[in-house]
C-alpha positions as CSV (number, residue, x, y, z in Angstrom):
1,X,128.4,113.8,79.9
2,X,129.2,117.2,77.9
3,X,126.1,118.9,80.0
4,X,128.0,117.3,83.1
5,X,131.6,118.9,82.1
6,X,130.0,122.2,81.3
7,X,128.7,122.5,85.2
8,X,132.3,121.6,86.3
9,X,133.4,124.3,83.6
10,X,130.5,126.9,84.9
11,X,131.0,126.6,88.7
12,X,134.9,126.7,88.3
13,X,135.0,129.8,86.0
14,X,132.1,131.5,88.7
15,X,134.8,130.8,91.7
16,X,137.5,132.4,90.2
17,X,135.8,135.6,89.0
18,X,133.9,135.8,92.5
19,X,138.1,135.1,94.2
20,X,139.1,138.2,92.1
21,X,136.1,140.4,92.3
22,X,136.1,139.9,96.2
23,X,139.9,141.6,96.0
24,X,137.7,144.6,95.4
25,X,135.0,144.7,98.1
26,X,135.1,146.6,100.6
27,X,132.6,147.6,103.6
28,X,132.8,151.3,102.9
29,X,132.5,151.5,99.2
30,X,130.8,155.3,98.4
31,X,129.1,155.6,95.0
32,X,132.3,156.9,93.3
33,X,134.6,154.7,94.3
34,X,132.3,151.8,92.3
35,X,131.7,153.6,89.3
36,X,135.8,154.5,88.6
37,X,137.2,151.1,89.4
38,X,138.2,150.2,86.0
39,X,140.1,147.0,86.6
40,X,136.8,145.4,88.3
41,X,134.8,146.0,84.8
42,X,137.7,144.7,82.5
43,X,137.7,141.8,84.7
44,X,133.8,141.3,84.3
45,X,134.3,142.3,80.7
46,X,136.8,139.4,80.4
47,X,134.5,137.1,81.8
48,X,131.7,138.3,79.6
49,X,133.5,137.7,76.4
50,X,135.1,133.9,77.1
51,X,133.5,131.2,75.2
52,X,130.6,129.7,77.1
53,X,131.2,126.6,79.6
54,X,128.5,124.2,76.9
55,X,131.1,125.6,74.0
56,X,134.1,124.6,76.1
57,X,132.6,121.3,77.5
58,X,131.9,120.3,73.6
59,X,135.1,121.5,72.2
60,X,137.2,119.1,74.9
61,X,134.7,116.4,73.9
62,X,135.0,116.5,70.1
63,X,138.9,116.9,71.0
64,X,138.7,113.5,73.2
65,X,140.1,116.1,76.1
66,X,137.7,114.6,78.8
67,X,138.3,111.7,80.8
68,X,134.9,109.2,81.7
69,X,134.0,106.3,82.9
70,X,130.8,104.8,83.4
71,X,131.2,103.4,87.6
72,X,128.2,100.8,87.0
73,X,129.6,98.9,83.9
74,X,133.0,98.7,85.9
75,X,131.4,97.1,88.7
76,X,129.8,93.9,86.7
């Protein structure tokens, strides 16, 4: 169940940083332009240093922040 939540977690936080580094890309991009776009690498840097989705997914466990249900013991 906490592997499960830490997917959700994972693919959720990968959408949103690919949503706001896509803001920056651009067809024409010359070798300078990428190396001075600060805001793109505190972004990534921002991303780098949030607590991993497992660490996350645990934490909401332990903190009985996730909702589950088990579909085949509701059906009996």
């Amino acid at each position: 169940m906490v592997a499960k939540r830490a997917n959700q977690i994972s693919n959720n936080i990968k959408e949103e940083l690919h949503s706001k580094l896509s803001e920056f890309a651009s067809s024409n991009d010359n070798l300078e332009e990428v190396f001075e776009n600060r805001e793109q690498i505190e972004i990534s840097k921002h991303y780098e240093r949030m607590p991993k989705p497992t660490l996350i997914a645990i934490d909401e466990f332990l903190n009985n922040k996730v909702y589950f249900r088990n579909p085949s013991k509701e059906q009996g």
